[in-house]
C-alpha positions in Angstrom: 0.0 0.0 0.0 1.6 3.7 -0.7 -0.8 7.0 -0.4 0.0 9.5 -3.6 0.4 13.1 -2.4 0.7 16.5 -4.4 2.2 19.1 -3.0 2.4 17.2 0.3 -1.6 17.3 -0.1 -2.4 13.2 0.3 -4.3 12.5 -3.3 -5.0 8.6 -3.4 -4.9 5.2 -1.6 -3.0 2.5 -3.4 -3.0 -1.3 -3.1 -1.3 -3.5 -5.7 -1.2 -7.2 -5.7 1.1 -8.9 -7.6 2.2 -12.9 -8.3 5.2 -14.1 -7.1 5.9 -15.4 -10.3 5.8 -11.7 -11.8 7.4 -10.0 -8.9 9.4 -12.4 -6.4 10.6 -9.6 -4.3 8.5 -6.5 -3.9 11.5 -4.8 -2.2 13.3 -4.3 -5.4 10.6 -1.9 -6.8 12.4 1.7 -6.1 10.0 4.5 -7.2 8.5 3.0 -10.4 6.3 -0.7 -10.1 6.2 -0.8 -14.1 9.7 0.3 -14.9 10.5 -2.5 -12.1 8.5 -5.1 -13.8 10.0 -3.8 -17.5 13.2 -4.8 -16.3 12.3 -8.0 -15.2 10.7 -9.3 -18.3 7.4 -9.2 -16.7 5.7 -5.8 -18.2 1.9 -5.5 -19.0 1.1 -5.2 -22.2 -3.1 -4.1 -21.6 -5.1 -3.4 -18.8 -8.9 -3.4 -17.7 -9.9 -0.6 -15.3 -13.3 -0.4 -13.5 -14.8 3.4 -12.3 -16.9 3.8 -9.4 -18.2 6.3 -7.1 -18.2 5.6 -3.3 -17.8 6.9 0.1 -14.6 6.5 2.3 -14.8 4.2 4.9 -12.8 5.4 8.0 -9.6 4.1 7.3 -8.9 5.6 3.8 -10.2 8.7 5.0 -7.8 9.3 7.8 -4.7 8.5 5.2 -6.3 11.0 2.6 -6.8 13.6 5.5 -10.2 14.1 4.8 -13.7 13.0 6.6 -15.2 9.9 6.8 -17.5 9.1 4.2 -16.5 11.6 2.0 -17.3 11.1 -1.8 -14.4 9.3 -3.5 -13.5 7.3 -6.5 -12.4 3.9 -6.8 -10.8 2.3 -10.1 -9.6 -1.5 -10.0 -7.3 -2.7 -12.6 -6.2 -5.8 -13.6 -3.3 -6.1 -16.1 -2.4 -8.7 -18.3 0.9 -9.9 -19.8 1.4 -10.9 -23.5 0.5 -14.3 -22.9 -2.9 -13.3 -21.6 -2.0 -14.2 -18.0 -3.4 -11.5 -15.2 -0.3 -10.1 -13.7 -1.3 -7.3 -11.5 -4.7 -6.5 -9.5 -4.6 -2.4 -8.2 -7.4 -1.0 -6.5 -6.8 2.9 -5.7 -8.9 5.2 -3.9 -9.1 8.8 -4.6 -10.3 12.1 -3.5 -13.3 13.2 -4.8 -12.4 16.6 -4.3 -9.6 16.7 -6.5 -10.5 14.6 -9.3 -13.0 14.5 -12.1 -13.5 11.8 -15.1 -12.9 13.0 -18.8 -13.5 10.8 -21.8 -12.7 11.9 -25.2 -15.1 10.1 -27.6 -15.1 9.3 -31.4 -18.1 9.6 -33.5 -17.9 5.6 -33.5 -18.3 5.5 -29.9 -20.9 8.1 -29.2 -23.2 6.3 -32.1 -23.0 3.1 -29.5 -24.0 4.8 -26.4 
């Protein structure tokens, strides 16, 4: 787990969990997980992320420095390898203070929604 900050203002709430297989010792990542995982061979290659709105529970609230139950955002990713295996699972909380969600759409894509 690592909290993000900006400007020494906490931003997010970061868990990632990884296979041994992928990363056999966590203590080797420095400050980047995917230039970590780059050099070892082991570098996703796509990713699936899921959106949602919630509230922080107390926990994640006192590490963002905000109030319980506060309006946040969480987005869960899972990342896959060029072989199709899953290699990473992040879920990451974040402020909803400080954030909003912006899509940029083609024409193809607004004709399907």
């Amino acid at each position: 787990m690592r909290v993000r900050y900006a400007d020494d203002r906490p931003m997010a709430v970061e868990r990632a969990t990884l296979p041994v297989a992928i990363l056999p010792d966590p203590n080797v990542v420095n400050e980047s997980l995917y230039a970590t995982l780059e050099n070892l061979g082991n570098a996703p290659v796509r990713a699936s992320q899921k959106i949602s709105a919630i509230n922080l529970k107390k926990a994640d609230a006192e590490l963002l420095k905000i109030p319980e139950g506060s309006a946040g955002l969480k987005i869960e990713r899972v990342a896959y390898l060029a072989n199709g295996l899953a290699s990473e699972f992040t879920r990451s909380l974040y402020r909803g203070d400080a954030y909003e969600f912006v899509a940029d759409l083609t024409p193809n894509e607004i004709e399907k929604r």
